[in-house]
C-alpha positions as CSV (number, residue, x, y, z in Angstrom):
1,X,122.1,122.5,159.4
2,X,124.5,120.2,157.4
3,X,124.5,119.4,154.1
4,X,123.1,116.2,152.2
5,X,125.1,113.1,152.7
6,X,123.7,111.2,149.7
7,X,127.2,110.2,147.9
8,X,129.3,109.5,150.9
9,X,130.6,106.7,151.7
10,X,131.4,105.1,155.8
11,X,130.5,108.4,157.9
12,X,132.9,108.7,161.2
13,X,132.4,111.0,164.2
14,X,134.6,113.7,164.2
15,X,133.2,115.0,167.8
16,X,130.7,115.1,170.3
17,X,129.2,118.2,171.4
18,X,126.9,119.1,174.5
19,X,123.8,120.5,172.5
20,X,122.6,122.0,169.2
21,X,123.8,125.0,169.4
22,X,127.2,123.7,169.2
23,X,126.6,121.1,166.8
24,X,125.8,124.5,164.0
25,X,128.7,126.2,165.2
26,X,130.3,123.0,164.8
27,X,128.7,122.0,161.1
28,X,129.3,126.0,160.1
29,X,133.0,125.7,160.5
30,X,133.0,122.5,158.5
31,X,131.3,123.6,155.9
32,X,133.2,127.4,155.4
33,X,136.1,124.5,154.6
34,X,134.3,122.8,152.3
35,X,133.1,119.6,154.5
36,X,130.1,117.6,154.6
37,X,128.6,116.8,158.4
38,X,125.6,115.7,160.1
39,X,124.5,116.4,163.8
40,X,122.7,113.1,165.1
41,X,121.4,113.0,168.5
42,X,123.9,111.2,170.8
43,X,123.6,107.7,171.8
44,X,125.0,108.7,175.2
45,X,123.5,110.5,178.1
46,X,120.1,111.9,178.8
47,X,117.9,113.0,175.3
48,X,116.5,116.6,176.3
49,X,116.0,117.8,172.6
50,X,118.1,121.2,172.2
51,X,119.6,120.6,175.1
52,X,121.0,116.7,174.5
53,X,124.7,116.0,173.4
54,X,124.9,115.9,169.4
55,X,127.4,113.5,167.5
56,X,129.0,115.6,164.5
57,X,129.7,112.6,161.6
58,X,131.3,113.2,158.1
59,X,132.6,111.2,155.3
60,X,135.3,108.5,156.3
61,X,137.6,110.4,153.7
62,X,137.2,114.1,155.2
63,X,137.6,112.8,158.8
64,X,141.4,113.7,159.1
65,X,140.5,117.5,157.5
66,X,137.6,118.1,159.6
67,X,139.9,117.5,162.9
68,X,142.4,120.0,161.8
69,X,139.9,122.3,161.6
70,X,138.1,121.5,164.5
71,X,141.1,122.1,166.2
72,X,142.8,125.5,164.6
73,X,139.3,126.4,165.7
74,X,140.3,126.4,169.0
75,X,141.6,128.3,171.1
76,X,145.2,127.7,173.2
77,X,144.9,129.1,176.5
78,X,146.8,132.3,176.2
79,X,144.7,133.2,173.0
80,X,141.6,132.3,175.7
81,X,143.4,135.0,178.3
82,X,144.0,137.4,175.6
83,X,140.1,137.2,174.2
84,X,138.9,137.5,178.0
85,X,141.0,140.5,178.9
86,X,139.9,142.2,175.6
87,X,136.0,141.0,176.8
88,X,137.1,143.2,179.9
89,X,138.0,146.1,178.4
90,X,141.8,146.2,177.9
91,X,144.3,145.6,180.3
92,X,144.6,146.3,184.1
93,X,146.8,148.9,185.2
């Protein structure tokens, strides 16, 4: 899922997802801009394999980077209404 990490120096989380299907959703985006990350089990809750939250670390120096683009990755809320409506098939009358 991530790429090697040999070279990097102090790794930081950058976020904490709920499983790993996020956490390559999560590693895909940082890598598309050129970032380094590595899923690691969570040392938090219950461990359920797939299913168990997943700490998303990269380098100390690509930290600030990776959390804009975790978060132009996401949606505001009337970009969340607009994608639903569109899911429903348009607009009601």
């Amino acid at each position: 899922m991530s790429a090697s990490l040999a070279g990097m120096s102090e790794l930081r989380i950058v976020t904490t997802v709920g499983n790993e299907a996020e956490a390559e959703m999560v590693a895909e985006a940082l890598s598309e801009a050129g970032i380094r990350s590595m899923a690691q089990l969570s040392s938090e809750g219950i461990r359920l394999g797939a299913a168990a939250s997943r700490d998303i670390y990269v380098d100390e120096q690509d930290h600030d980077r990776a959390l804009e683009v975790l978060n132009a990755s996401v949606p505001d809320e009337d970009e969340l209404a607009r994608l639903s409506e569109e899911a429903a098939g348009g607009s009601a009358p």
